[in-house]
DOLOKE-795319 format. One record per residue (C-alpha): residue number from 0; residue in three letters; x, y, z. Coordinates in nm, 3 decimals. Layout:
// DOLOKE-795319
<filum><seq>NUM</seq><type>Ala</type><x>X</x><y>Y</y><z>Z</z></filum>
...
// end
This chain:
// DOLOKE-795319
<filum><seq>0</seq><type>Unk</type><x>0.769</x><y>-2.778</y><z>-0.394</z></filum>
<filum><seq>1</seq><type>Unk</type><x>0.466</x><y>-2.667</y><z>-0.291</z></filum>
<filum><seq>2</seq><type>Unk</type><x>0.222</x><y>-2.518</y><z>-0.554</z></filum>
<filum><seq>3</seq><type>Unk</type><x>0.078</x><y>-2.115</y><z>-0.519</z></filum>
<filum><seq>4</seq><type>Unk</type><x>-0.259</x><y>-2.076</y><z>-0.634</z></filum>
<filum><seq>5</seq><type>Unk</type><x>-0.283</x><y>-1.728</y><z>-0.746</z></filum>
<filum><seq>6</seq><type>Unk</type><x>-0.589</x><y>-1.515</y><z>-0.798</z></filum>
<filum><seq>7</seq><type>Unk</type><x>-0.525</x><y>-1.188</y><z>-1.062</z></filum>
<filum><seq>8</seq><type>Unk</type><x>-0.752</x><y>-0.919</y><z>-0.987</z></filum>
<filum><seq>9</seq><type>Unk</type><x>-0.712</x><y>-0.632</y><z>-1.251</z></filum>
<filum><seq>10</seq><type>Unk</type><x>-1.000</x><y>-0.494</y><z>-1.499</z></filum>
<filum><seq>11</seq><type>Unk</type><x>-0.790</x><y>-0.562</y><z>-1.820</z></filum>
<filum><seq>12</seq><type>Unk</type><x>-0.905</x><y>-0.890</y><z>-1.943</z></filum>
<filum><seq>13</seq><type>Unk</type><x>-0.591</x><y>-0.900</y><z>-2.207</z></filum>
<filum><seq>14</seq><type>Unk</type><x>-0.315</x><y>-0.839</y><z>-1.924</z></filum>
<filum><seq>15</seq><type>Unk</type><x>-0.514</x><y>-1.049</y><z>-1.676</z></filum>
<filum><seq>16</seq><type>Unk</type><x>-0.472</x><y>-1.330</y><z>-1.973</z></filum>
<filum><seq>17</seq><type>Unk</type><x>-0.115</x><y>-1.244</y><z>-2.066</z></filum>
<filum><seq>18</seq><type>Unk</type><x>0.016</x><y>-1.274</y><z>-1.689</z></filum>
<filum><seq>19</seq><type>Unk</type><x>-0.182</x><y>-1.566</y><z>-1.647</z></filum>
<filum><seq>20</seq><type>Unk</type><x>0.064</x><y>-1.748</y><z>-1.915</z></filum>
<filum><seq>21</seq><type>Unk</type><x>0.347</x><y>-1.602</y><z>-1.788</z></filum>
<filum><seq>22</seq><type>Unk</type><x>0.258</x><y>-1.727</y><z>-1.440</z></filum>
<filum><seq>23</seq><type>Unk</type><x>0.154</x><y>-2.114</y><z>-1.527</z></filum>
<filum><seq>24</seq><type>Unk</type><x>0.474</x><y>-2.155</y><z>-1.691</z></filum>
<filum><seq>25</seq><type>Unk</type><x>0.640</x><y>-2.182</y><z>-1.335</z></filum>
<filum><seq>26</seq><type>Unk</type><x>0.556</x><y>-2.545</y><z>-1.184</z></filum>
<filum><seq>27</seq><type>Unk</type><x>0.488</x><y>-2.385</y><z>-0.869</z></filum>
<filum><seq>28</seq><type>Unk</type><x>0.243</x><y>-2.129</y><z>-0.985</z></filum>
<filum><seq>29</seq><type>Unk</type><x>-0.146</x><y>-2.176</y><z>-1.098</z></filum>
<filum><seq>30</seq><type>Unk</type><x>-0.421</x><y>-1.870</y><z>-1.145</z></filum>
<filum><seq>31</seq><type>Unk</type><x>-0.685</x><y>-1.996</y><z>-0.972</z></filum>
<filum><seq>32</seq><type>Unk</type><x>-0.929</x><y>-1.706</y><z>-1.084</z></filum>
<filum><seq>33</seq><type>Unk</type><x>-0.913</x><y>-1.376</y><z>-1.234</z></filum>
<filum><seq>34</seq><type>Unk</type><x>-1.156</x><y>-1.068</y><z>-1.158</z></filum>
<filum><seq>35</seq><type>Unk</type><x>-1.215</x><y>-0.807</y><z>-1.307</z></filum>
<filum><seq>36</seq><type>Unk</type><x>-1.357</x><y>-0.572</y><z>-0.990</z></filum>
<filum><seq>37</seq><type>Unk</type><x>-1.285</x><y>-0.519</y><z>-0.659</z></filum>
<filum><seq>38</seq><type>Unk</type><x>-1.588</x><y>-0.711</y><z>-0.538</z></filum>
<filum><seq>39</seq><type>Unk</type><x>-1.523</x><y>-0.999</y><z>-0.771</z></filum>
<filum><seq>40</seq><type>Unk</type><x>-1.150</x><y>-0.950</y><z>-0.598</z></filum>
<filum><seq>41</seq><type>Unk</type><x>-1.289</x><y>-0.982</y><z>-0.235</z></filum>
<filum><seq>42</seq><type>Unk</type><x>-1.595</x><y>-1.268</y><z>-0.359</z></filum>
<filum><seq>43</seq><type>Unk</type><x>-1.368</x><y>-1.496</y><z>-0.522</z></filum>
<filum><seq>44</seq><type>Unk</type><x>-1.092</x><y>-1.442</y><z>-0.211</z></filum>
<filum><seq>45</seq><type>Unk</type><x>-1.362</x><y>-1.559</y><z>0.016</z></filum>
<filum><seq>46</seq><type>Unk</type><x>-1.460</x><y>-1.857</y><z>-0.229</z></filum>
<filum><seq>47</seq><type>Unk</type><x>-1.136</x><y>-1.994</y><z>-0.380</z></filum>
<filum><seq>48</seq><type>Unk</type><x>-0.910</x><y>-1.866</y><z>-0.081</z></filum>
<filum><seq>49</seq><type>Unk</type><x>-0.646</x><y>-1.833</y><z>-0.299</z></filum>
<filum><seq>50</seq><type>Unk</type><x>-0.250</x><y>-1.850</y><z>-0.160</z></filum>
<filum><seq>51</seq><type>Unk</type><x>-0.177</x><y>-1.495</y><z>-0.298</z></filum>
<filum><seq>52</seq><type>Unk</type><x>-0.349</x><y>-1.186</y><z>-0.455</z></filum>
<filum><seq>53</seq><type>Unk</type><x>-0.237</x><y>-0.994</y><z>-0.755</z></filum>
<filum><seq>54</seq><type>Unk</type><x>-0.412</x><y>-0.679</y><z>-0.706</z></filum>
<filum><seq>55</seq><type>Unk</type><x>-0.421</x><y>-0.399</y><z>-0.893</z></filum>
<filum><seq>56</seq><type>Unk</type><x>-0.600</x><y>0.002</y><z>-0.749</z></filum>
<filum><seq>57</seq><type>Unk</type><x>-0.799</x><y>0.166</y><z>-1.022</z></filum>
<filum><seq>58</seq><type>Unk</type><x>-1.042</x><y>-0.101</y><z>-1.132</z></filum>
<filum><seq>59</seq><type>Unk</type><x>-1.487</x><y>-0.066</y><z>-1.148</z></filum>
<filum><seq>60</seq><type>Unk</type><x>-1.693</x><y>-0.097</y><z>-0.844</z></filum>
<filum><seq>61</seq><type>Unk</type><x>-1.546</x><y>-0.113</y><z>-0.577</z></filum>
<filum><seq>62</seq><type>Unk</type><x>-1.130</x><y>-0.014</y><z>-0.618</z></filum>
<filum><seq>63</seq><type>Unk</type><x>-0.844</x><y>-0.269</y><z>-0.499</z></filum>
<filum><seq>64</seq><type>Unk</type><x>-0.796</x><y>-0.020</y><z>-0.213</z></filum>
<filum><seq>65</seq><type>Unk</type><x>-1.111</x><y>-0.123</y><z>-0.072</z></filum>
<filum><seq>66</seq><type>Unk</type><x>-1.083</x><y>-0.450</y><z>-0.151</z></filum>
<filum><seq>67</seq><type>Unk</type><x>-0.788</x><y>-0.460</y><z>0.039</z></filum>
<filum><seq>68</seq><type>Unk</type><x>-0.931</x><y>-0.367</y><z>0.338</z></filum>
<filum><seq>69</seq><type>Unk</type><x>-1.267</x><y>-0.585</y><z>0.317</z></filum>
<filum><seq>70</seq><type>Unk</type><x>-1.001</x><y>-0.891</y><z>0.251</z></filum>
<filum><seq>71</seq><type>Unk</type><x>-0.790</x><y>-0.811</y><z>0.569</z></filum>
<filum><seq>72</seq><type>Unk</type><x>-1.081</x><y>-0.696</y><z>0.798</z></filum>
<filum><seq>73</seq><type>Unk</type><x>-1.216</x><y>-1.048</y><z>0.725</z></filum>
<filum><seq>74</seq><type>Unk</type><x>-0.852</x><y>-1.203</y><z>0.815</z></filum>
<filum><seq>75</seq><type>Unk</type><x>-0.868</x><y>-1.422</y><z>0.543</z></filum>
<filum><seq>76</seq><type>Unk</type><x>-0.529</x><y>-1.572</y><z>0.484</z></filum>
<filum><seq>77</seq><type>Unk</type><x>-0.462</x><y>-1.483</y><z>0.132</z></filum>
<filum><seq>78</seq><type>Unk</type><x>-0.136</x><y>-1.281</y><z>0.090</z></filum>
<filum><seq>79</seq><type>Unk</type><x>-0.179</x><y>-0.944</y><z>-0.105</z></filum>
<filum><seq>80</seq><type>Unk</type><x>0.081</x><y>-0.812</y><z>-0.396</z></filum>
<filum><seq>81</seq><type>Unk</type><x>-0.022</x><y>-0.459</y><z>-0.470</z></filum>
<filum><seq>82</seq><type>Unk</type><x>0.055</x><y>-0.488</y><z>-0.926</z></filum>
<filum><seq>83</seq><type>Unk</type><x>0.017</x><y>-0.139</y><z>-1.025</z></filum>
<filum><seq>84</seq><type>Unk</type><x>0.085</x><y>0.113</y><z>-1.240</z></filum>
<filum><seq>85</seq><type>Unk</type><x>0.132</x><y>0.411</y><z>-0.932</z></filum>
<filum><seq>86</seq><type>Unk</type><x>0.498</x><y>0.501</y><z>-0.848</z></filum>
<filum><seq>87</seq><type>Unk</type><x>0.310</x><y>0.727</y><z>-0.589</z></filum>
<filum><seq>88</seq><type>Unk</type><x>0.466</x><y>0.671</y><z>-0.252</z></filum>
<filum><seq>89</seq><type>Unk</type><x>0.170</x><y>0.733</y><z>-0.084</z></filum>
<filum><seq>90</seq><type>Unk</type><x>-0.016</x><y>0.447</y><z>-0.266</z></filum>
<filum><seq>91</seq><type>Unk</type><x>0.274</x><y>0.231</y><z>-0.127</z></filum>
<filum><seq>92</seq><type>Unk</type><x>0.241</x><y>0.352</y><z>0.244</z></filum>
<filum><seq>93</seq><type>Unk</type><x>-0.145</x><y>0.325</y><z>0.239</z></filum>
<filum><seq>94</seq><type>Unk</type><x>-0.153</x><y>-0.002</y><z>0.080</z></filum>
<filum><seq>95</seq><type>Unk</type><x>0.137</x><y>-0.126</y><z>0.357</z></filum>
<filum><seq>96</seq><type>Unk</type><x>-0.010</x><y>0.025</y><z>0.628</z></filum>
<filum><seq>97</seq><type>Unk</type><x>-0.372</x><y>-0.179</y><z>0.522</z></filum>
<filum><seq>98</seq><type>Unk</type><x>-0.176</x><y>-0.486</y><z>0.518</z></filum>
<filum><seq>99</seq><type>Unk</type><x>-0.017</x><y>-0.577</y><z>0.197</z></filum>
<filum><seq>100</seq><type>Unk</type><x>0.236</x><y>-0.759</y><z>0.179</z></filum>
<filum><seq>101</seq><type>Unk</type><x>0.409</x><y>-0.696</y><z>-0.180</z></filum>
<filum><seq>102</seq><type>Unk</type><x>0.409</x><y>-0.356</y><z>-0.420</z></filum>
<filum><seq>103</seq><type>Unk</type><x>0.522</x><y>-0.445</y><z>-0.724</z></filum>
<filum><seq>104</seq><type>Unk</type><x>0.505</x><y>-0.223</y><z>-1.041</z></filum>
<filum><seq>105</seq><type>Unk</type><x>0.325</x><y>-0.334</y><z>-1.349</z></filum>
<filum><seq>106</seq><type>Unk</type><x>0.636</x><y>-0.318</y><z>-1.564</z></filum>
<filum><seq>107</seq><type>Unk</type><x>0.870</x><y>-0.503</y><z>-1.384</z></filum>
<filum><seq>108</seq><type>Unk</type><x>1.029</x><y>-0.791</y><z>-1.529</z></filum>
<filum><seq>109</seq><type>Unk</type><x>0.863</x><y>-1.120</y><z>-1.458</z></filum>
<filum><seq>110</seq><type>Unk</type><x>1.107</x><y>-1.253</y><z>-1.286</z></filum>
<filum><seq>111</seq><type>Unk</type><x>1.057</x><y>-0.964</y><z>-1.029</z></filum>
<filum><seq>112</seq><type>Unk</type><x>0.685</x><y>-1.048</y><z>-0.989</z></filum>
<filum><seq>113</seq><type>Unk</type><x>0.728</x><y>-1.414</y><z>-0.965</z></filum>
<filum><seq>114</seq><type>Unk</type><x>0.960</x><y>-1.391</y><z>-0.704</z></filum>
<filum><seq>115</seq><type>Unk</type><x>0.728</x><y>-1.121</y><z>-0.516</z></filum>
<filum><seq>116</seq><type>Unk</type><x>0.461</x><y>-1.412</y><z>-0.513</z></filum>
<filum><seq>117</seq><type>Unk</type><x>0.699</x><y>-1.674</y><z>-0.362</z></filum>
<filum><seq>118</seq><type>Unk</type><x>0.805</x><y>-1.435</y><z>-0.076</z></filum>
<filum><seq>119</seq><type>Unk</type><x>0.524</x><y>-1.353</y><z>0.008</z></filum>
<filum><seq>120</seq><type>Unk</type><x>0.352</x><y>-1.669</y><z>0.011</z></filum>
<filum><seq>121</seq><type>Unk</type><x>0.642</x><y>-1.773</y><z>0.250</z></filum>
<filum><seq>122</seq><type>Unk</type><x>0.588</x><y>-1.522</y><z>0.470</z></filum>
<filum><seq>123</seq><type>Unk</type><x>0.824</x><y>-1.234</y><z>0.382</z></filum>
<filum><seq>124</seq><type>Unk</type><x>0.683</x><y>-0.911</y><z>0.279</z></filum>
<filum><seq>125</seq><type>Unk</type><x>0.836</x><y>-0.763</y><z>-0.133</z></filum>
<filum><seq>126</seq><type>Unk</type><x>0.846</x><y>-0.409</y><z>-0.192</z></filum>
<filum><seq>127</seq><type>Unk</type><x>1.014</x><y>-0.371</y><z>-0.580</z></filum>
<filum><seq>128</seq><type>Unk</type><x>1.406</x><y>-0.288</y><z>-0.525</z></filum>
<filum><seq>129</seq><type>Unk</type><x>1.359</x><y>0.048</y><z>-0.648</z></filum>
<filum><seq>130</seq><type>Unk</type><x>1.051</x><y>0.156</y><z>-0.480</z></filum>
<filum><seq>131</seq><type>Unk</type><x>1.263</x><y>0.053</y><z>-0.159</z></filum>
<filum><seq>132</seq><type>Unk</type><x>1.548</x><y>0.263</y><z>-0.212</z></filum>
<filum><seq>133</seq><type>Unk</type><x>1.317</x><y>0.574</y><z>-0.263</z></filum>
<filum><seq>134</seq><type>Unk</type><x>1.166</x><y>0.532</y><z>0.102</z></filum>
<filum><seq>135</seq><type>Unk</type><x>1.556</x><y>0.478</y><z>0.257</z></filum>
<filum><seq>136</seq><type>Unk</type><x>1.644</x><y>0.784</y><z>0.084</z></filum>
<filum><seq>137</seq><type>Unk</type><x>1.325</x><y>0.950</y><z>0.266</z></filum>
<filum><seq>138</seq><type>Unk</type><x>1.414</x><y>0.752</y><z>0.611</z></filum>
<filum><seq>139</seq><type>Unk</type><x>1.749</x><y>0.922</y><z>0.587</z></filum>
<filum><seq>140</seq><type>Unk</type><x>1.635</x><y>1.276</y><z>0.471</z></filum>
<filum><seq>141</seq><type>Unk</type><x>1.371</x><y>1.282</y><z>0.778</z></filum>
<filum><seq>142</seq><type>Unk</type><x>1.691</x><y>1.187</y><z>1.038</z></filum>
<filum><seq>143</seq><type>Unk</type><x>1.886</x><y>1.444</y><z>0.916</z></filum>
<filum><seq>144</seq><type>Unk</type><x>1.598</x><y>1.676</y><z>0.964</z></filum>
<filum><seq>145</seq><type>Unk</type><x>1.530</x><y>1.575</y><z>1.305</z></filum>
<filum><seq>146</seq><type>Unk</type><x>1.876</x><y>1.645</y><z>1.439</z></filum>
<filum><seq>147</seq><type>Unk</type><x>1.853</x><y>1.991</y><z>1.286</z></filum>
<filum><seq>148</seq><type>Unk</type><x>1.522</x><y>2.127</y><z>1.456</z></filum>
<filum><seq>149</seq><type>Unk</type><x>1.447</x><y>2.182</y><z>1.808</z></filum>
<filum><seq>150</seq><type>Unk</type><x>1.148</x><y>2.195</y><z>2.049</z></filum>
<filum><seq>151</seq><type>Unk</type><x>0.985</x><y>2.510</y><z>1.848</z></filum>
<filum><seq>152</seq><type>Unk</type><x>0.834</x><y>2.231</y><z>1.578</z></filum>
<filum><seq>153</seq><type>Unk</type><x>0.627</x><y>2.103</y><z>1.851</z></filum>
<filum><seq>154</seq><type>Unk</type><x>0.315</x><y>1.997</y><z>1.706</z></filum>
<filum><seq>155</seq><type>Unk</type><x>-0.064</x><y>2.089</y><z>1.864</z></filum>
<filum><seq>156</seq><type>Unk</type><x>-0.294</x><y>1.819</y><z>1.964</z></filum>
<filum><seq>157</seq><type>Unk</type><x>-0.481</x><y>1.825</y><z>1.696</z></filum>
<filum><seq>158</seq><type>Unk</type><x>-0.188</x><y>1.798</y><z>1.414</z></filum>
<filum><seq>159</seq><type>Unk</type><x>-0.049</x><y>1.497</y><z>1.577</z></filum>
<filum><seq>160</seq><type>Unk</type><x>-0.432</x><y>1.350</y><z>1.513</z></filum>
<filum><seq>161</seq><type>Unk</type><x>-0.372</x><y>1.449</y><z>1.166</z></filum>
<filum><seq>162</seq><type>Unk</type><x>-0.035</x><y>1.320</y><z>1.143</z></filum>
<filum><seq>163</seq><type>Unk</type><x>-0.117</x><y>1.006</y><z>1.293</z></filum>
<filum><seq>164</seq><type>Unk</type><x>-0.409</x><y>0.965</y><z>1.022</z></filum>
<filum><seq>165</seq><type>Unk</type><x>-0.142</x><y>1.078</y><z>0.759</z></filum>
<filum><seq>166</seq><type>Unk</type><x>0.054</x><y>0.783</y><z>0.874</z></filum>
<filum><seq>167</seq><type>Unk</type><x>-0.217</x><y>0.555</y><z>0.871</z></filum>
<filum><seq>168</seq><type>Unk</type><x>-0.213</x><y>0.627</y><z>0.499</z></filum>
<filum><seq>169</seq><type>Unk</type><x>-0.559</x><y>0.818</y><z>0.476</z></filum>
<filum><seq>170</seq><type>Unk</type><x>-0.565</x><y>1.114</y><z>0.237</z></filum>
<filum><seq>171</seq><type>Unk</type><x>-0.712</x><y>1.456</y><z>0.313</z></filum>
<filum><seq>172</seq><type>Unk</type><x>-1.055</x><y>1.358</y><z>0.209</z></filum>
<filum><seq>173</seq><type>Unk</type><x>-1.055</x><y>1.077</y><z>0.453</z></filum>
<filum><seq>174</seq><type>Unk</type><x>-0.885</x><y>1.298</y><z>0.759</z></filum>
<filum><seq>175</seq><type>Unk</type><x>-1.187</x><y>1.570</y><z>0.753</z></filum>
<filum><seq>176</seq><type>Unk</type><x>-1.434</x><y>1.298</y><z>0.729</z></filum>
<filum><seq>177</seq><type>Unk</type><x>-1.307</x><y>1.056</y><z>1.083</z></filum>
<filum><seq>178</seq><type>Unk</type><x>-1.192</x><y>1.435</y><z>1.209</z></filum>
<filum><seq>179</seq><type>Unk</type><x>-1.539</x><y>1.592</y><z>1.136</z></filum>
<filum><seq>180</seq><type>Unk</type><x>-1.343</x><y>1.922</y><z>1.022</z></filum>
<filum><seq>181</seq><type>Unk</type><x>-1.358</x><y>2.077</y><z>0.621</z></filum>
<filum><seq>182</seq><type>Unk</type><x>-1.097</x><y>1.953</y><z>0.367</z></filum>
<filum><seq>183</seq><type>Unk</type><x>-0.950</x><y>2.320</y><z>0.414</z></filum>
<filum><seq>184</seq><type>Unk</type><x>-0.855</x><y>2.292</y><z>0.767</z></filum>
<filum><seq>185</seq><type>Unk</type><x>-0.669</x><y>1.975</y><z>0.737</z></filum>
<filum><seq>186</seq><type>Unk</type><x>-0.535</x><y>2.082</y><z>0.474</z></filum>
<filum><seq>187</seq><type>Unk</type><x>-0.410</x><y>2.390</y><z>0.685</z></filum>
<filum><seq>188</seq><type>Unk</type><x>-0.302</x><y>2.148</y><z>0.944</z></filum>
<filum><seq>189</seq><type>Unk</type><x>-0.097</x><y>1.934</y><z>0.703</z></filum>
<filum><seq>190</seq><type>Unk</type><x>0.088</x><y>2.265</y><z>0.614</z></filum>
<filum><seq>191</seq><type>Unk</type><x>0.135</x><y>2.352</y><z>0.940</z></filum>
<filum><seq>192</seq><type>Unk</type><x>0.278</x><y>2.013</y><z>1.016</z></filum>
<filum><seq>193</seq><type>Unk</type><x>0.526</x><y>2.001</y><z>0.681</z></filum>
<filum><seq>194</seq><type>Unk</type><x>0.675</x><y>2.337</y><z>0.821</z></filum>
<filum><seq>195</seq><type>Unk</type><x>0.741</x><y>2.192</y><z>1.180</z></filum>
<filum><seq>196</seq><type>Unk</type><x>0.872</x><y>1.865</y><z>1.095</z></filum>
<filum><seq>197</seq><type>Unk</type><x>1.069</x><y>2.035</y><z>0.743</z></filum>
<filum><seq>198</seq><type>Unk</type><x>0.934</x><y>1.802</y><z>0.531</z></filum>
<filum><seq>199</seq><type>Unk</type><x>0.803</x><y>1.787</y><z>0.211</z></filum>
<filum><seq>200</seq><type>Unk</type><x>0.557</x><y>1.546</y><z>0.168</z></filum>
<filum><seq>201</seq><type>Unk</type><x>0.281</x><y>1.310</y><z>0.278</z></filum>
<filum><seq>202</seq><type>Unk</type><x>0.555</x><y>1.010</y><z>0.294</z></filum>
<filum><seq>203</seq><type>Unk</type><x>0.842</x><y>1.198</y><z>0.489</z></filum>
<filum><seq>204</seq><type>Unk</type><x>0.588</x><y>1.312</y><z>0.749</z></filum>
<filum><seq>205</seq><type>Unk</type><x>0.423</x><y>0.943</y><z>0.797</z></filum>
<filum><seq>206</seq><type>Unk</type><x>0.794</x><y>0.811</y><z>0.842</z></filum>
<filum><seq>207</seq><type>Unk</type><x>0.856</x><y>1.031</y><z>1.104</z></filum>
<filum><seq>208</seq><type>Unk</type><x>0.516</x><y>0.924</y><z>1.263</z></filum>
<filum><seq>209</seq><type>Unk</type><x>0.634</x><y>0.581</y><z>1.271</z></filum>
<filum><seq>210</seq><type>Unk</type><x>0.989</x><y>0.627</y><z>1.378</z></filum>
<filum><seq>211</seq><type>Unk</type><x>0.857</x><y>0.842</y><z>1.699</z></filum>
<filum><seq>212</seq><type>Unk</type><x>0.555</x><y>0.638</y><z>1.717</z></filum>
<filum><seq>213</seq><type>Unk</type><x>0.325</x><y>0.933</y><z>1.719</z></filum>
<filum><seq>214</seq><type>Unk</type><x>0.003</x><y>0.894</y><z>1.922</z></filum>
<filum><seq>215</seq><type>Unk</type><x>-0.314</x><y>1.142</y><z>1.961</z></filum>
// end
């Protein structure tokens, strides 16, 4: 069996501790390193090159968002698990769309965790059973949608760029910024878009991005 070194990135030096135990009493498991940042995240990936990532968002310095995307703009091999606290869907498309490749809640079982890390670290991707069945249930509420609107929910050029960033997991913030427009006007445009598509939120309309593979 081959053994998973493991780097825990989270700012709580008690439940980076505790999970550390929990971990090392697998034979195929070892923690490697634990930070306690974002940047100590991405310096220790680069230094250790650990098999797998436990990462949590809200931490100092730089968050595990960004640390996400410094590790996979490098394309260094370490597999990511998003451990968090956020049942947001939105954290779960943006961190998916940036290349995770596990979401896992920080009160799962550990069972649920440890077998997140060896899936991912054999290539499969782990999103937590029931964060899974909320994005089905949002797959099949977009379809149903779709087959009940016609060609008046057309979108404009420019909401399909906004959709496209939507997709891409970028909040409204982030959209004005690469769009060089005010916060107001996307958020105009994403209201615009929710009423063409009839959908409700930020993860209904990035699903139907990807399913139609919506380009600018």
């Amino acid at each position: 069996m081959s053994n998973i070194n493991v780097l825990i990135a989270d700012d709580h030096s008690m439940f980076r501790q505790g999970l550390k135990q929990i971990l090392e009493l697998e034979d195929d498991i070892s923690v490697i390193a634990q930070a306690c940042n974002g940047d100590e995240a991405v310096k220790f990936t680069r230094e250790k090159k650990p098999d797998v990532i436990l990462m949590d968002i809200n931490m100092p310095g730089i968050n595990g968002l960004q640390a996400i995307k410094e590790i996979k703009l490098e394309r260094l091999p370490s597999k990511i698990i998003v451990l968090t606290i956020h049942e947001d869907r939105e954290y779960l498309f943006k961190t998916v769309q940036m290349g995770a490749e596990g979401y896992v809640l920080k009160d799962a079982e550990p069972s649920v965790l440890i077998e997140a890390i060896r899936n991912v670290f054999n290539g499969q991707s782990y999103i937590q059973a029931n964060m899974t069945t909320e994005l089905v249930k949002e797959f099949n509420r977009v379809t149903l949608h779709e087959k009940e609107k016609g060609e008046e929910n057309l979108l404009t050029a420019r909401e399909i760029e906004v959709l496209e960033l939507i997709a891409e997991g970028m909040i409204n913030k982030e959209i004005a910024k690469e769009l060089y427009i005010s916060e107001k006007t996307v958020k105009n445009h994403v209201s615009n878009i929710f009423k063409k598509l009839n959908v409700s939120d930020r993860t209904q309309a990035a699903i139907y991005a990807f399913k139609h593979n919506i380009k600018s």
